[in-house]
C-alpha positions in Angstrom: 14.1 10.1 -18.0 10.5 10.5 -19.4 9.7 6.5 -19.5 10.7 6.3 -15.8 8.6 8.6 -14.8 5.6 6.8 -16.9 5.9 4.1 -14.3 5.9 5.7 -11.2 1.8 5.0 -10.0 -0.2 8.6 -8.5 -1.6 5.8 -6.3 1.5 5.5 -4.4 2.8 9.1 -4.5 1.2 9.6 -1.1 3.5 8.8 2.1 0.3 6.4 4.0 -0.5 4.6 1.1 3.4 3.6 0.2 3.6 2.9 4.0 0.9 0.4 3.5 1.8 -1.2 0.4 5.2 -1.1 1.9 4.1 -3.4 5.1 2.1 -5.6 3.3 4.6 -6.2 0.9 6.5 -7.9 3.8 3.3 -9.4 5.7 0.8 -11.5 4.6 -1.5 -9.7 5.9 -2.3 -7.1 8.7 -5.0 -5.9 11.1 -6.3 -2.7 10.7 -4.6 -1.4 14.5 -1.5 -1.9 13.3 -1.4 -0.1 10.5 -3.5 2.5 12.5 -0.3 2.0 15.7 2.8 2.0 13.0 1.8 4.6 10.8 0.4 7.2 13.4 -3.3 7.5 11.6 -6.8 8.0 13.0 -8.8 5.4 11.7 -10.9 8.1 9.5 -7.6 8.7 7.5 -6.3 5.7 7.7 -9.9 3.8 6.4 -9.8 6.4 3.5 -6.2 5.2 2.5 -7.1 2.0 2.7 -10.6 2.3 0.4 -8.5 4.0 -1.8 -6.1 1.2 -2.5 -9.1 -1.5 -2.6 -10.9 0.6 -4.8 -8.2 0.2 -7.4 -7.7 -3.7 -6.9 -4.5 -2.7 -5.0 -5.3 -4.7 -1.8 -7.6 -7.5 -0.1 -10.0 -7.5 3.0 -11.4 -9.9 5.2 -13.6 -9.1 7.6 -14.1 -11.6 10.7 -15.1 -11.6 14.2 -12.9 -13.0 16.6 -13.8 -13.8 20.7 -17.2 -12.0 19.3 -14.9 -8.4 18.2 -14.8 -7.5 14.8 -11.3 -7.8 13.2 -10.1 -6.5 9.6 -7.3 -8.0 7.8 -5.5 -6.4 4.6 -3.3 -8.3 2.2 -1.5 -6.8 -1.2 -3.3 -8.3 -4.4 -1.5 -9.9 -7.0 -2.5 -6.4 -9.1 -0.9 -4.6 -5.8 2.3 -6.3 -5.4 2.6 -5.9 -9.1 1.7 -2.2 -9.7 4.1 -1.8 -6.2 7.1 -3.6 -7.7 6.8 -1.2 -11.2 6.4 1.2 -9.4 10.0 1.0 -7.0 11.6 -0.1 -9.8 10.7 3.5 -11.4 11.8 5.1 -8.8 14.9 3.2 -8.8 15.4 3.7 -12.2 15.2 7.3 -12.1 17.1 7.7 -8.9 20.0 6.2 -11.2 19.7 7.7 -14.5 20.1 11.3 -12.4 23.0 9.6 -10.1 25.3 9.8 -13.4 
C-alpha cells in the first residue's frame, strides 16, 4: 500500500487546487471568473491556489486585454496533466488494493 501512497502529489491534497487541475484537465483553458464562479473562491484564495500550482510548473498563464479589460487564462502544463494523471491513478490504486 506504501508505493501507492508514494504517488499521491501534497500539491493536490487540497480540495481548490484538485478542483482546478480537475477543470483544466477537461478545458483547454479557463478565465480566472470562472474558476472564481464554479469553485466558490474570493479571488485572494483563489490567486494563491493558482500561484501555487504555477509555481511548481503545474499550470500556464496568459495574460491579455480584451475590449481594453484585462483577462487571465489558465491551462494544465504538460508537467501538470502528468503529475495530475499519477496522481489519480494513486488514488485509484489505493482505493482498490483496500477494496479487497
Amino acid at each position: 500500500m506504501k508505493e501507492y501512497l508514494d504517488d499521491i502529489n501534497k500539491a493536490f491534497e487540497s480540495k481548490v487546487r484538485l478542483g482546478i487541475m480537475s477543470m483544466l484537465m477537461v478545458n483547454d483553458e479557463v478565465e480566472f471568473n470562472t474558476f472564481k464562479e464554479m469553485l466558490g473562491l474570493t479571488d485572494g484564495n483563489l490567486a494563491s491556489h493558482l500561484k501555487t500550482l504555477e509555481g511548481l510548473g503545474y499550470i500556464d498563464v496568459k495574460k491579455q486585454f480584451v475590449d481594453r479589460k484585462p483577462r487571465t487564462t489558465y491551462s494544465r502544463s504538460p508537467a501538470g496533466e502528468q503529475a495530475f494523471k499519477v496522481h489519480l491513478q494513486a488514488l485509484e490504486a489505493l482505493i482498490r488494493q483496500t477494496a479487497d
